[in-house]
N, C-alpha and C positions, 0 to 999 in steps of 0.2 A: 589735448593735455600737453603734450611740445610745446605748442604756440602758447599757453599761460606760461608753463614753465620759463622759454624763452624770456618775454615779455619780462617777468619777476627779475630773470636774472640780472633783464638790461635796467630795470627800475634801479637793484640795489648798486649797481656799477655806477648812478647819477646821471644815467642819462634823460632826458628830457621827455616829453611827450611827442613833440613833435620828430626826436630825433629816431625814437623805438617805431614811429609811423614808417619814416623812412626807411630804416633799415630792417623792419618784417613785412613791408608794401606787398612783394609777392606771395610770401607766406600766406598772409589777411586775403588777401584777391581770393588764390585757389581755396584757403577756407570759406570764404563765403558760397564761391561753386561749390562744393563739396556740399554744402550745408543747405543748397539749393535741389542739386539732384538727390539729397538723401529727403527733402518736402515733398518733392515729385513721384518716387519711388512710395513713400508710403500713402501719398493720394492714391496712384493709380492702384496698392493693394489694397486701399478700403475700396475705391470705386467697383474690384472684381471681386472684392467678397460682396456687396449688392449685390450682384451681374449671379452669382452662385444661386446664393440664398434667394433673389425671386425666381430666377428658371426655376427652379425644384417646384417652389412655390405655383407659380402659373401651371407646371407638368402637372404635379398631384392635384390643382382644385381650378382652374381652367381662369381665364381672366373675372370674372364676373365675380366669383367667389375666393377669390386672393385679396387679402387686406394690406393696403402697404403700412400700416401700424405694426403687423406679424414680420415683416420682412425688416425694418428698423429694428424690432428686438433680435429678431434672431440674427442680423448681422452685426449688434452689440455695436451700433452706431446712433448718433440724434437724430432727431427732425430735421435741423437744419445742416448737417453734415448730409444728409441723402436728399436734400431739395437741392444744394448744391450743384451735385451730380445729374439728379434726376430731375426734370420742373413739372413733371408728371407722371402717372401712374402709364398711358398711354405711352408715351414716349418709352418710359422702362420696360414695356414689353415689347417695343421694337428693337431695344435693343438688345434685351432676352434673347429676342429669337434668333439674333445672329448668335447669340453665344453658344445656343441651342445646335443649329446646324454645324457652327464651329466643331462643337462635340461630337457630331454624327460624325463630320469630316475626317477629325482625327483617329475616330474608333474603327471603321472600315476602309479608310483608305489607304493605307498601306496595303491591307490583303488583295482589295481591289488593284491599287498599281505593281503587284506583285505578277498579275495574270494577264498574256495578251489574247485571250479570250474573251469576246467583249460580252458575250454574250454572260458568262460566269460575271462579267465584273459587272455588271449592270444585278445581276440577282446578289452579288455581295454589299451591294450602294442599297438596298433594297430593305438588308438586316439591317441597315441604321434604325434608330428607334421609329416606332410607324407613328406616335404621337405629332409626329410636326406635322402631321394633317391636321389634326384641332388646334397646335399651334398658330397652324398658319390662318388657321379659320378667324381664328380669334383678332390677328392682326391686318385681313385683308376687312373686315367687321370697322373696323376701326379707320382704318385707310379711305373706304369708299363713306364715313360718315364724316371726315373731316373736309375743312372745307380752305382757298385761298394758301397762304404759305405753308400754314399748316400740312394742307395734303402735299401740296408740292414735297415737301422736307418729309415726310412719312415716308410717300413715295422712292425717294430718292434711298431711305435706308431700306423698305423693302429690296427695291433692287441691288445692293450693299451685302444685305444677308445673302442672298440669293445666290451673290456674284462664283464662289467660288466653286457650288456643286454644278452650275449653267455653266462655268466656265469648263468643267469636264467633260461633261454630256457633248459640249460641242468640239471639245478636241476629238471624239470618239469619231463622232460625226462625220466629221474632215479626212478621218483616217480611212476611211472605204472609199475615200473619192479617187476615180482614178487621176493620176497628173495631169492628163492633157482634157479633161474633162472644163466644160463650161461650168460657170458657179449655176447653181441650181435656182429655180425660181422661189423657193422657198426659203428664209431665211432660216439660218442654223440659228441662232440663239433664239428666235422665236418656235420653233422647230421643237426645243429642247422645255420650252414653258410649256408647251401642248402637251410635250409627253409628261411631265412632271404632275399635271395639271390633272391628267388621266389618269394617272393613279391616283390622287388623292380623292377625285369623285367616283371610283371603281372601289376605294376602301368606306368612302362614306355611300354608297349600294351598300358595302356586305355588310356594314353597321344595323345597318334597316333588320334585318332580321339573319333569319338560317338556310337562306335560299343558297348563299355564295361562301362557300370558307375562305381561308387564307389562300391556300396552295391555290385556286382558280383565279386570285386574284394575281396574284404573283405570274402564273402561268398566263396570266391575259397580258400582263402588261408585258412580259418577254414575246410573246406574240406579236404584240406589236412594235416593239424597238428592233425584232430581227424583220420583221415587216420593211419597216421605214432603212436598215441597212442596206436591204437587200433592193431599194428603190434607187438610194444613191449611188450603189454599187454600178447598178446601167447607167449608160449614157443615153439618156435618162427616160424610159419610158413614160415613167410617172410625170417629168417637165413636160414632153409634148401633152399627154393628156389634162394636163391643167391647165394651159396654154388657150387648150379650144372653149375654156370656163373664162378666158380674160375679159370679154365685154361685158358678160354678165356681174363679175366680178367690181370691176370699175363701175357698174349699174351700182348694186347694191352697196359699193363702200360710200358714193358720195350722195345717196337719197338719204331723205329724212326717213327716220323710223316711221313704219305703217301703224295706225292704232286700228286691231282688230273693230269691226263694224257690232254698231249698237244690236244686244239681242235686243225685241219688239213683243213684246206679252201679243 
C-alpha cells in the first residue's frame, strides 16, 4: 500500500513512467521478492495441510481404504492444486509416512534425550505411536511392487523417512563402544534396521492373537537391544564369533537362491 501510495504521489507531481520506474527500482525489486516468498509460504501451507489430513487418513483406514477424493475435501483444496504436490496416491503415502515418524520424533524425543539411560530411552522411543508398523507395512507393500525409477525414488524416501530415528539408534550404538576398540563387523546403521525390523514382526506375532501382550513384546525387544549393547560393550566377543561364519557367509551372499526340490506324488 506505500508503494501505490508512492507511485500516485509521483504520478500527480508529473512525473513520467519511466521516471517513477526509476526512482521506486528498489522499492518494485524487494516487492516483488516479498510477493514471491509470501507464494512460497502459502504453497508449502497448503502442501502440509495434504501432508495432515492424509496421515490421519491412511492412520485411521490403512492405505487401501483411504480415498484421495476424502483427503481433497477435507483439506478444502482441488484436484489439481493436490496433483500438483502429489502425482500419486502412492507417492503421498511415502511421504505421509515421513510426516508420521516426524511426529513420533517430535512426541518422545525430547523425554528420550532427557535420559542417559539407554535402556529407559529405547522403552520411551517405544511409546511412539505402534501404528507405523502397518504404516510402514503399507509402504514397504508398495516399494517392493514398484518397479525401474520408480522404486529407485520410493526407495530413496523410505530411507529419508527412516533417516532420523536410525540415525539415533546408531548414536546409541556408538556410545558403548569403547575408544580404542576396532569398528565392529557389523554395521551400525544396518544393526539398527534389524532391531527396528524386530520389533515390528514381534508386534505383527502379538497381532495374531492372545498368545503374546504388549508388556512381552516391549520386554523382548529391550532384551534384545540390552543384548546387542552388551556385545559392543567387549572388545568384541560377539566379532570373533562371527568372524568363524565369514566363509560360510561369503558362500551364501554371492550363490543364487536354492529353489526347494520338487515334491513327487
Amino acid at each position: 500500500m506505500r508503494l501505490l501510495a508512492r507511485i500516485e504521489e509521483l504520478k500527480r507531481s508529473g512525473a513520467t513512467l519511466q521516471q517513477i520506474r526509476e526512482s521506486l527500482g528498489d522499492a518494485l525489486r524487494a516487492s516483488e521478492r516479498d510477493a514471491g516468498d509470501l507464494a512460497s509460504q502459502h504453497s508449502e501451507r497448503v502442501r502440509k495441510t495434504i501432508l495432515r489430513v492424509a496421515t490421519e487418513e491412511f492412520l485411521a483406514k490403512g492405505y487401501q481404504r483411504t480415498s484421495v477424493r476424502t483427503i481433497i475435501a477435507k483439506a478444502g483444496v482441488t484436484p489439481q492444486v493436490f496433483y500438483v504436490f502429489f502425482p500419486s496416491k502412492s507417492r503421498l503415502l511415502l511421504d505421509c509416512f515421513g510426516t508420521f515418524l516426524g511426529w513420533s520424533m517430535a512426541h518422545v524425543g525430547p523425554r528420550a534425550a532427557a535420559t542417559e539411560d539407554l535402556g529407559e530411552r529405547l522403552l520411551l522411543r517405544m511409546s511412539a505411536d505402534p501404528r507405523a508398523s502397518a504404516f510402514e507395512a503399507d509402504v514397504l507393500t508398495l516399494a517392493r511392487a514398484a518397479g525401474g525409477e520408480e522404486a529407485a525414488e520410493q526407495s530413496r524416501l523410505v530411507q529419508q523417512a527412516w533417516a532420523g530415528i536410525v540415525r539415533n539408534l546408531v548414536t546409541d550404538l556408538q556410545s558403548v563402544r569403547p575408544a580404542d576398540a576396532a569398528s565392529p563387523r557389523a554395521s551400525l546403521e544396518l544393526l539398527a534396521y534389524s532391531l527396528i525390523g524386530a520389533l515390528h514382526n514381534a508386534r505383527l506375532r502379538a497381532s495374531w492373537g492372545e498368545d503374546f501382550d504388549g508388556a512381552e513384546v516391549i520386554r523382548m525387544h529391550l532384551w534384545l537391544w540390552l543384548a546387542v549393547l552388551a556385545a559392543l560393550r567387549e572388545d568384541s566377543a560377539v566379532d570373533a564369533e562371527v568372524a568363524r561364519y565369514e566363509a560360510l557367509i561369503q558362500q551364501l551372499a554371492s550363490a543364487e537362491p536354492e529353489l526347494p526340490p520338487s515334491v513327487k506324488g
